[in-house]
N, C-alpha and C positions, 0 to 999 in steps of 0.2 A: 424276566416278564415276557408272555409272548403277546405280539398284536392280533394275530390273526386265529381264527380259530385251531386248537387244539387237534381236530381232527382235518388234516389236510385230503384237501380234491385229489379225490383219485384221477381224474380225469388229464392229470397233467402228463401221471408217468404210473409205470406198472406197481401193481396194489404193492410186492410185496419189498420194493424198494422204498415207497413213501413209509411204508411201516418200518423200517429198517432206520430210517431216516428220523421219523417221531420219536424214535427209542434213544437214536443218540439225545436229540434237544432235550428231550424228555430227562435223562441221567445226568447232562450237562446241566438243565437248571436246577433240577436237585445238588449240584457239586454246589452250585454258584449261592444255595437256600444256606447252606454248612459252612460257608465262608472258605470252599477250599475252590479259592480263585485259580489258579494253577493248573488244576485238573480239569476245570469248568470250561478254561479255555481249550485246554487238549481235545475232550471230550466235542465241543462244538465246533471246533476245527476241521473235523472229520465230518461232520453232517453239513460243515459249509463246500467241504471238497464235493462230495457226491451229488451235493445240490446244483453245484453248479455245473457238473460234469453233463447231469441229466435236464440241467434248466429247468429246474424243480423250483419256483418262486418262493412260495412257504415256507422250505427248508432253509432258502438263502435268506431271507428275513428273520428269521427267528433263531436261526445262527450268529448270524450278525449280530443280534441284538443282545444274546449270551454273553459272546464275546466283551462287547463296548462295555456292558457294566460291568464283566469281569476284569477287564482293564482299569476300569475306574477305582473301582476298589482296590486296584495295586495300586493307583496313582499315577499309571502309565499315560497320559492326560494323550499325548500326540495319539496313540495306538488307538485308544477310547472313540476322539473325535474322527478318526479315519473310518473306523465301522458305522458309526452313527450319521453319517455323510453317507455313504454307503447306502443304508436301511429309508430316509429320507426321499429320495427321487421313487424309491420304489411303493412306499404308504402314500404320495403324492398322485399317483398314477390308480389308486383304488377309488381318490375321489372320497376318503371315511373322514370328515373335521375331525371327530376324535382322537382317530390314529395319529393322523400331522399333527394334531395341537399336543397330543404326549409328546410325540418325537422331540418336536421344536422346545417344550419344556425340558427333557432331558439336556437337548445342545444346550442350552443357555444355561441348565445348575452345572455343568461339566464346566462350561466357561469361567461362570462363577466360580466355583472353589479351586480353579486353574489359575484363579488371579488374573484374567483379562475379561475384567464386567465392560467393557467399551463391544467385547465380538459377543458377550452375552446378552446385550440389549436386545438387536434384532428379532433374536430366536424368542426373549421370554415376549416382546409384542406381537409377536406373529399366534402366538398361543393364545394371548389375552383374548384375541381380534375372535378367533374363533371358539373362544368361552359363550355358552349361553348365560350362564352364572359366573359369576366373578370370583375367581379361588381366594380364600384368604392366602394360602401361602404364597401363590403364584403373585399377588401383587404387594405381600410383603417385602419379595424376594425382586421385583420391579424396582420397590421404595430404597434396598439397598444396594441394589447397582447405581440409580442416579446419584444417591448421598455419596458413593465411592468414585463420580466419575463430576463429585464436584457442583452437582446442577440437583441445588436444593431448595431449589421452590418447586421444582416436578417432584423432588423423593417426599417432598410434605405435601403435594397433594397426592399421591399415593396413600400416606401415612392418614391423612382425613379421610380419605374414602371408606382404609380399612377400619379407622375410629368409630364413624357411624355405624358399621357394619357391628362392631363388640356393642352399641350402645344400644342396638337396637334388642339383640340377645341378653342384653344385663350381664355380658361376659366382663367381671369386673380385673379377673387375671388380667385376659387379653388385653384391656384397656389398661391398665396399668404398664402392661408392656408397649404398647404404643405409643403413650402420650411421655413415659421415657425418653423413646428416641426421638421424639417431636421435639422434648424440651431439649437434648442433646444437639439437634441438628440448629434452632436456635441460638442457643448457647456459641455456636462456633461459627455460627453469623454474625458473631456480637449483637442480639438484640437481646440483650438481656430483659428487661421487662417483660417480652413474650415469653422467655423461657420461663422466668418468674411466676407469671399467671398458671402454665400447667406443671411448675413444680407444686403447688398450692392443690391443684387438681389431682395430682398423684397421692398428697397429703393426706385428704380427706378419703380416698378411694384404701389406703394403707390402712387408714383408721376403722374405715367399715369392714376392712378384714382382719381387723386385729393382731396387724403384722408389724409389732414393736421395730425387730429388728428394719425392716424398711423402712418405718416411721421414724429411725433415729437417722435412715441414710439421707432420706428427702430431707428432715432439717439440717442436715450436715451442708447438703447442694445446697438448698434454701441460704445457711451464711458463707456461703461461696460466692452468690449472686451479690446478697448484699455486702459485701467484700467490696467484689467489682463496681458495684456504685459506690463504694466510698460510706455508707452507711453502718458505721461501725458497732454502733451501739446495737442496732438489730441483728448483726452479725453476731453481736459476740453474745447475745440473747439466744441465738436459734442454735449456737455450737453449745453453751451450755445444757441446752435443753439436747439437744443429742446426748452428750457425755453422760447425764445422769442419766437418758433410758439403756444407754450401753452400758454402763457400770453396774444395772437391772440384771440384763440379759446374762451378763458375764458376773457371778459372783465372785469371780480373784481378779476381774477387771484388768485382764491381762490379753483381752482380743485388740484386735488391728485396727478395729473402730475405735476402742479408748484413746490407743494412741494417734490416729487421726486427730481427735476430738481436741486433743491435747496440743496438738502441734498448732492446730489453727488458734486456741484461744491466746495459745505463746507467742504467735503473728502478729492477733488484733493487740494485744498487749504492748508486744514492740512499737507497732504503728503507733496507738496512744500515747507513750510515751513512759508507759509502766513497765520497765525493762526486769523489776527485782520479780514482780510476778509473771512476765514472760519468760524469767531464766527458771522460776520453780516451775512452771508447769511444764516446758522441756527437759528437763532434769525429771519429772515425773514419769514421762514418755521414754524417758532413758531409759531407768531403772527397769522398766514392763519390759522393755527387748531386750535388757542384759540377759534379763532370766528366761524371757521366752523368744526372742526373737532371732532371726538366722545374723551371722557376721557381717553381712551387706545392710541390713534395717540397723543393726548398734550402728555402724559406721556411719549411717545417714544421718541420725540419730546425733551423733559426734559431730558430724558439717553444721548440723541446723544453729548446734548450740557455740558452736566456732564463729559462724556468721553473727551472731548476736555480742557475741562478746565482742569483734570485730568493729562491730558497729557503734560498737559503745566504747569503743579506743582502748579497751583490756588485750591487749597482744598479747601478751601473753599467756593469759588462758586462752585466748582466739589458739596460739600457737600449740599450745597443750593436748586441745581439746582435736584440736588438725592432725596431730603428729597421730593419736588414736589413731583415728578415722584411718590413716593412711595403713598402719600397722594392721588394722584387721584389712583392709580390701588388697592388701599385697598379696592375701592368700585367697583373694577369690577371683573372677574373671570378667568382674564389673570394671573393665579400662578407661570408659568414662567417666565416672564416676571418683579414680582413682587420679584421673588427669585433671579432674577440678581441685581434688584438693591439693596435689601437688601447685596449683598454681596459684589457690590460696596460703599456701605457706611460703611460697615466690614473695610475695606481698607484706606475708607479717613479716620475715626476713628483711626486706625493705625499708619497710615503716621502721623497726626499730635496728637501722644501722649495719647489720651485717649482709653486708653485698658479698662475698664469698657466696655465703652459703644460698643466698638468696641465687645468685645464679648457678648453682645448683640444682636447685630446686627448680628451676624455668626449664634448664635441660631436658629434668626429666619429664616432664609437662610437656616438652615439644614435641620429643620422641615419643610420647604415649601419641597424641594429639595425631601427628603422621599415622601413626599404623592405622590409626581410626578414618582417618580421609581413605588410607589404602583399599579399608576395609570396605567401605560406602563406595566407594568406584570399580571395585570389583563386583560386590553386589548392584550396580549399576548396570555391568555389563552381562549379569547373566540374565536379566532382565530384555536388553536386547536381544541377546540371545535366545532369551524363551520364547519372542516374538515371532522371528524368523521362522521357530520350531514350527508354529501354530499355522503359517502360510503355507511351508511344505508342507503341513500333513495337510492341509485341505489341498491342495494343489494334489498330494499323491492321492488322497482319496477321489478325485475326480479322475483318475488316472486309471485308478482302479476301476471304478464303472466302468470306464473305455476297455477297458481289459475283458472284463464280463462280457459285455455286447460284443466283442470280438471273438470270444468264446463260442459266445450263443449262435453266434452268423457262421463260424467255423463247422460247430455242429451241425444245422441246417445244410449247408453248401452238404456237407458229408452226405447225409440224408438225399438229396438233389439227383448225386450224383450216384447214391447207389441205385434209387430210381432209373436211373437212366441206362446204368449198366445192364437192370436188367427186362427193358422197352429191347435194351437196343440184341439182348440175347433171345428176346422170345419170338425176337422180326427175324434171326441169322433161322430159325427154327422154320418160322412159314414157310423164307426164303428155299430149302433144301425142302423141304412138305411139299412145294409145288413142283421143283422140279424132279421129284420121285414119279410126282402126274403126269408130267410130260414125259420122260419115259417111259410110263410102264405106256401110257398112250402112246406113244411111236412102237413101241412094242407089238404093243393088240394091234394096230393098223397094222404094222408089216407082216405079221401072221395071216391076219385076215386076207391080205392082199397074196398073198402065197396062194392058198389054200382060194381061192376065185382064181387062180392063171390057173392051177392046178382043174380046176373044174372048166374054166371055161378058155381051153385054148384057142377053140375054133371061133369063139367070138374076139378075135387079137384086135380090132379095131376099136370094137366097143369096149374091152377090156383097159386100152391106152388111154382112151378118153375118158376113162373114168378114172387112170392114176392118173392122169393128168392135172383132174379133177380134185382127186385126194391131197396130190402134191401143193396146186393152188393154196386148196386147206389146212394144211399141215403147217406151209411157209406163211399164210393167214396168219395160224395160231401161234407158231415162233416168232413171228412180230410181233404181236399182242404182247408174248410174254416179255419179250424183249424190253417194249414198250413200259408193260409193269416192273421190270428191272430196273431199267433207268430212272423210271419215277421213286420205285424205293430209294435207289443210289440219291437221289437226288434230297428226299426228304433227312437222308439220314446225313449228307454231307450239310444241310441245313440246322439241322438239330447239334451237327459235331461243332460247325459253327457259333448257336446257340452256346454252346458247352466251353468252346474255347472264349468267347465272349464272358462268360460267366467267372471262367477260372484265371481272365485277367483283370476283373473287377476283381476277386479275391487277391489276389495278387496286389493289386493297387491298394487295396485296405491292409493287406500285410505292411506293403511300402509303408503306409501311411501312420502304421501303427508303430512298424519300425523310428519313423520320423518324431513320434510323439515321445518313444522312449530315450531317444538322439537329446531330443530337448530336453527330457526328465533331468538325461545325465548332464546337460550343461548348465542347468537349473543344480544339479548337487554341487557341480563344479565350481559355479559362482559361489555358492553356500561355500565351500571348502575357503572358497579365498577370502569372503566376505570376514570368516574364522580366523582366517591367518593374520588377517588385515589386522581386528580386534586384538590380537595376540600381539602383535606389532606395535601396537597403538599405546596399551597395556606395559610393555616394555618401553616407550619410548615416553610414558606417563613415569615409571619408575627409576627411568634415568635422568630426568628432571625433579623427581625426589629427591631422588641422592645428589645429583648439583646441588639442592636448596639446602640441602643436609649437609653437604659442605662449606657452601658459605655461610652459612649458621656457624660449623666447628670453627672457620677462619675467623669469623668475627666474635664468638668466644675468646678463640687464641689472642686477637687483637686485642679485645679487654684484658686476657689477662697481663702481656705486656703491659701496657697500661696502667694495669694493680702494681707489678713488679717495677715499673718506669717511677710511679710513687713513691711508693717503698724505697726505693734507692736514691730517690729526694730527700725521704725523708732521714735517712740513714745518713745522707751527706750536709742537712741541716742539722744535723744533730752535730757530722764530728764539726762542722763550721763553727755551731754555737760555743764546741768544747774550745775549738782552736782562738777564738772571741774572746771565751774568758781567759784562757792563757796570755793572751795578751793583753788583758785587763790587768789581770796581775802584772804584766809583766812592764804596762804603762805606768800603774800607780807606785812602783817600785821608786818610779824617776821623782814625785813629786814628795817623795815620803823620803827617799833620800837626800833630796834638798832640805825638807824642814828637818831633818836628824843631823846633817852638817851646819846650818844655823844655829840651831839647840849646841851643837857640841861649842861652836866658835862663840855665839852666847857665855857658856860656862868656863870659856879658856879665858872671854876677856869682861870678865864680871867685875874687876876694878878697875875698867874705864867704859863700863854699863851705859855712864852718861853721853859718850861721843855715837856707836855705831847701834844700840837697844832698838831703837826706834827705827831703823831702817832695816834692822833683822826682824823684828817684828812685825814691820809691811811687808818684807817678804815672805817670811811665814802665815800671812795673811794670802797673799797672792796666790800661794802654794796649795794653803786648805781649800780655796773657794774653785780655786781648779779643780783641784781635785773630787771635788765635791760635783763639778759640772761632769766632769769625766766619769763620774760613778752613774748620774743621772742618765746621761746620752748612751755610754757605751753601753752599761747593763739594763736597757732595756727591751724584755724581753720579746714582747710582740711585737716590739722590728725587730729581732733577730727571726724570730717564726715565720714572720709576712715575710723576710729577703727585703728587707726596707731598711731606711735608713732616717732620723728626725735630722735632716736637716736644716740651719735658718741661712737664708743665703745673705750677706752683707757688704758692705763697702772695707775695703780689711788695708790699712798702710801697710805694705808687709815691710819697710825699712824698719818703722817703729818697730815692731811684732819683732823682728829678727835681733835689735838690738836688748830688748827685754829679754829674751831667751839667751843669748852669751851672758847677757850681767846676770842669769841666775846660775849659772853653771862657771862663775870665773873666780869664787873662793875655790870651787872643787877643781878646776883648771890650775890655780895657783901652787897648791898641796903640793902636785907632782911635777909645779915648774913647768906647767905646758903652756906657750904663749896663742893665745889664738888670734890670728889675723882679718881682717873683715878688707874686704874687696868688692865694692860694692859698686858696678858702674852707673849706676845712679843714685842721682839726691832724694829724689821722690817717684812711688812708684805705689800704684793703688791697684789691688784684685776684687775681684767677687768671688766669696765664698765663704764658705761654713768656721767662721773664726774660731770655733773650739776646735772640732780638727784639727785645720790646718796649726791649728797651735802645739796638738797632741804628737802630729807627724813630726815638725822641727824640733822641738824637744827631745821625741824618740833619738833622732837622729844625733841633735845634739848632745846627751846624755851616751849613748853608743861612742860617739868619738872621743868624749872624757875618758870613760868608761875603759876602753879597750886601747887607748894609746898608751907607748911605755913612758916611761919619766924622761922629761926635758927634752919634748919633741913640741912640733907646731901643728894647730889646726890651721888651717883656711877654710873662712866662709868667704866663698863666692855668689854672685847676683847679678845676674845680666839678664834684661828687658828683649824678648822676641817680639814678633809680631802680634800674637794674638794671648800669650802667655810669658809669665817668667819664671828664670830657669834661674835653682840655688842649688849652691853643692857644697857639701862636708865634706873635706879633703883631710884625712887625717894621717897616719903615719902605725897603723893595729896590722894584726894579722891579717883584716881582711874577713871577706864569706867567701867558701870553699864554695866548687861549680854545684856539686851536689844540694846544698842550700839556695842557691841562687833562685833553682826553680822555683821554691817555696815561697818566693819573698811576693807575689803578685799571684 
């Protein structure tokens, strides 16, 4: 677009260079009309060189301007605002509101769609300010820089100015599109009520244009609102009533709105407390995206109905329904999405028991979860990045102008001085023109003066006095000119002055400009480092990653030790409990051998029954109920599981206790003729402790020294009282335990 008229002032520069110059812009905007950005530039490139070569105004503006939107349309945002910065000071300087308030509206949509509406504010007020009529788009585009910069009671009053403005024209489109974003900008104010009142407003507006499909989106918002208030029952009223005008619009009811419609009435459902019809209407929603929806919507589709089942303590279809969801998004590049479920099935792993897998499944969770931070902090920093871009280029585009006027002052000074070249060649010209005069005049006098001696010799006296005369004259007039020599000298050493005055002001502007380019470059230099810094920062952000990634793997490793530390618990309460019952067996041997050597002595002396019956008998009583406590105590299992023991702690005579275990082991002592001797340095002697034990250990012991002595050897029990315990020993005359068992025996 040009600003300036089409047909540029000749008056600036010669006719058939401004024509030369129209033809380029002229071709250029036609490149820029065809969308051949590229060329558009090329072509205006060339009519911005000549323009400025010749300080042709016109041409440098309407080049410029080529350009900027030829940039724009590559997306070259920095290159864009450098021209249009450029073009700015000079539409300023015309004194046209029109021209500036376009300008200032193009900076600020460039800003706008550059993603920094904070530097497009300025520019679209400065345009407003000098609107006689207020644009709709211009304050549309007002309304969504504030809502983007956060400050949204100014973008709704925007939004109300331009509502009036549809209401007045009965533009029911446009109103329907404003009072959208009105209710949007609401909505995420949390005042829902207000957004409520013009979603009702959209409603009725959808209705008088008989736009089903909007009519079913508004009641969709409409039980979204009442969602958010908790008002359920009108929720789930206003999503049915969507559903069936969408199951209208769509005869296989297989659009995105069905399954919206679907998904929320399966939410209010859950809430309520109706889970069997909240699982069929997501399952309804399924089935639509199996057949028509992409592998990211099943997959969502798969979470929704995972979370529900979840919710309702079914893990394992929770788990089921997860493990999908996961299998289709492996293959697509939805990573957050993929890292929810991974960390819902963390969970259902969890909840029912298996911790393996479950921290498995957290792993991968972490690691997605990281790359996604990585990603958000990169994308952070090219953000800053684009910041910086946006100051340099305005910084170079004010650079440039200086550039221009130094151009312009360059060519003038030029101009100036060829001026002066040629004052000062048309003055060397008079200069030699006059003294051609004096000449040829000294000439003719001295002729003449010949030519009178010649005639009048006899007058010699009167002849003298009149060269005399002449001569006066002559040296008169050589001082005169003398005189006008000097003053020329004089004017022209003034004027060279002037000149040298002139060409060290240019000189100083050189300096100066030199000084400003000095800066430019310390100004990239900083930029350079500023970049490095970032890059540094960046690296030093990712090697803090990876620390946290390793203490993550360490304290994985830690658990799984841990797991393995268990295991090998539990491995060793296993062979404990085996080793337990081995000697369960191998205790109740001793009490089952005593009642089998009763039983036998019983049967050897069954015809004198009457004299010893009754006291084999108590012992074979003694024996069973022992043993019977020793089945109770030792084989139980959940103290062998817990590492626990029932013990009852008691007052125990161990003298008594010691003489009961010999007299039941002294028929089978007798058999093999082995005398056992009792040494006992005390009379009486009382412990604390677990009386069936300690009963089961002496016995052990005493059944072992029966047991394993040869024939017509002696036991000794010994008994002697320490300080704080007493010490018994079975001294017997057997082979003995080998060192290799000994370990085992504790």
């Amino acid at each position: 677009m040009s600003l300036f008229s089409t047909s540029p002032s000749l008056a600036q520069v010669a006719a058939s260079d401004s024509l030369k110059i129209a033809k380029l812009i002229t071709d250029a905007q036609a490149q820029l009309t065809q969308h051949n950005y590229q060329q558009a530039i090329t072509v205006a490139q060339q009519g911005l060189d000549r323009s400025t070569k010749l300080d042709f105004k016109w041409g440098f503006v309407n080049s410029l301007l080529v350009i900027a939107q030829s940039q724009k349309a590559l997306r070259n945002f920095p290159a864009s605002l450098n021209h249009y910065l450029q073009v700015l000071p000079e539409v300023e300087k015309k004194n046209d509101a029109l021209k500036v308030e376009w300008v200032n509206y193009k900076i600020g949509e460039l800003f706008q769609e550059w993603g920094v509406p904070e530097k497009a504010l300025p520019y679209y007020n400065k345009a407003l300010a000098l609107q006689t009529t207020k644009s709709n788009n211009l304050l549309e585009r007002i309304a969504e820089v504030y809502f983007s910069l956060n400050q949204r009671d100014q973008s709704l009053k925007m939004y109300s100015q331009l509502l009036e403005i549809h209401r007045q024209k009965n533009d029911l489109k446009q109103m329907r599109s404003t009072l959208e974003k009105m209710a949007f900008i609401y909505s995420q104010s949390n005042d829902i009520e207000s957004s409520l009142k013009y979603r009702f407003q959209l409603l009725d507006i959808n209705k008088q244009l008989k736009d089903d499909e909007q009519v079913a989106s508004t009641l969709n918002s409409i039980g979204n609102y009442y969602k958010d208030l908790k008002r359920y029952d009108k929720a789930l009223e206003s999503y049915q009533a969507a559903l069936s005008i969408n199951k209208q619009i769509s005869s296989d009811g297989k659009n995105n709105s069905v399954v919206t419609n679907l998904i929320n009435i399966g939410n209010i459902y859950q809430t309520l407390g109706d889970n069997q019809n909240a699982i069929r209407s997501l399952n309804e929603a399924l089935q639509i995206k199996i057949k028509s929806g992409t592998p990211s919507e099943v997959a969502v589709m798969n979470n929704f109905i995972a979370a529900l089942y979840q919710a309702q303590g079914n893990f394992s279809e929770a788990e089921q329904y997860t493990k999908d969801a996961i299998d289709i998004l492996s293959k697509t590049d939805n990573k957050r999405a993929l890292a929810a479920a991974y960390k819902r099935l963390s969970d259902l792993y969890a909840k029912q028991g298996s911790y393996e897998k479950s921290l498995t499944a957290y792993q991968t969770y972490s690691m997605l979860k990281d790359s996604l931070l990585y990603r958000e902090q990169l994308n952070q920093e090219k953000e800053n990045l684009k910041e910086y871009v946006i100051q340099a280029t305005e910084k170079e585009a004010k650079l440039n102008s200086i550039d221009y006027e130094m151009q312009a002052l360059e060519l003038r000074n030029a101009k100036e001085i060829a001026e002066r070249e040629k004052q000062k060649l048309a003055l060397s010209l008079k200069e030699k023109e006059l003294q051609n005069l004096v000449l040829q005049k000294e000439q003719s006098e001295q002729a003449r003066a010949v030519q009178q001696l010649k005639l009048q010799q006899t007058e010699a006296e009167k002849e003298k006095k009149d060269r005399e005369i002449i001569l006066l004259e002559q040296k008169r007039d050589l001082q005169n000119v003398e005189i006008q020599k000097k003053e020329l000298e004089r004017k022209e050493r003034l004027k060279e002055i002037d000149f040298k005055n002139t060409k060290l002001a240019l000189q100083q502007a050189q300096l100066e400009r030199v000084n400003i380019r000095q800066r430019y470059l310390i100004f990239i230099a900083v930029l350079f480092f500023v970049l490095i810094l970032f890059i540094l920062i960046g690296y030093i952000i990712k090697r803090r990653d990876n620390k946290l990634l390793t203490a993550q793997n360490e304290e994985i490793t830690r658990q799984k030790e841990q797991i393995e530390s268990i295991n090998k618990s539990l491995v060793e309460l296993n062979e404990e409990k085996n080793d337990l019952i081995g000697i369960v067996a191998h205790d109740l041997k001793s009490p089952l051998n005593q009642i089998s050597g009763l039983l036998e002595i019983m049967r050897l002396e069954e015809k004198n029954r009457g004299t010893n019956s009754d006291l084999f008998a108590e012992q074979i009583g003694k024996a069973t109920d022992r043993l019977k406590r020793m089945v109770t105590k030792i084989l139980d299992v959940s103290a062998i599981e817990a590492k626990t023991l029932n013990i009852t702690i008691e007052k125990i005579n161990i003298i008594e206790l010691l003489h009961e275990i010999i007299n039941r082991f002294t028929e089978m002592a007798s058999k093999k003729h082995i005398v056992i001797v009792k040494e006992f340095a005390v009379e009486v002697l009382f412990i604390e402790s677990d009386k069936g034990y300690v009963s089961e250990v002496l016995e052990n012991l005493m059944s072992n020294a029966v047991k394993y002595s040869p024939l017509e050897r002696k036991i000794i029990v010994k008994l002697n009282r320490k300080i704080n315990f007493a010490r018994i020993e079975f001294i017997d005359q057997g082979q003995g335990i080998s060192e290799k068992d000994m370990k085992n025996l504790f």
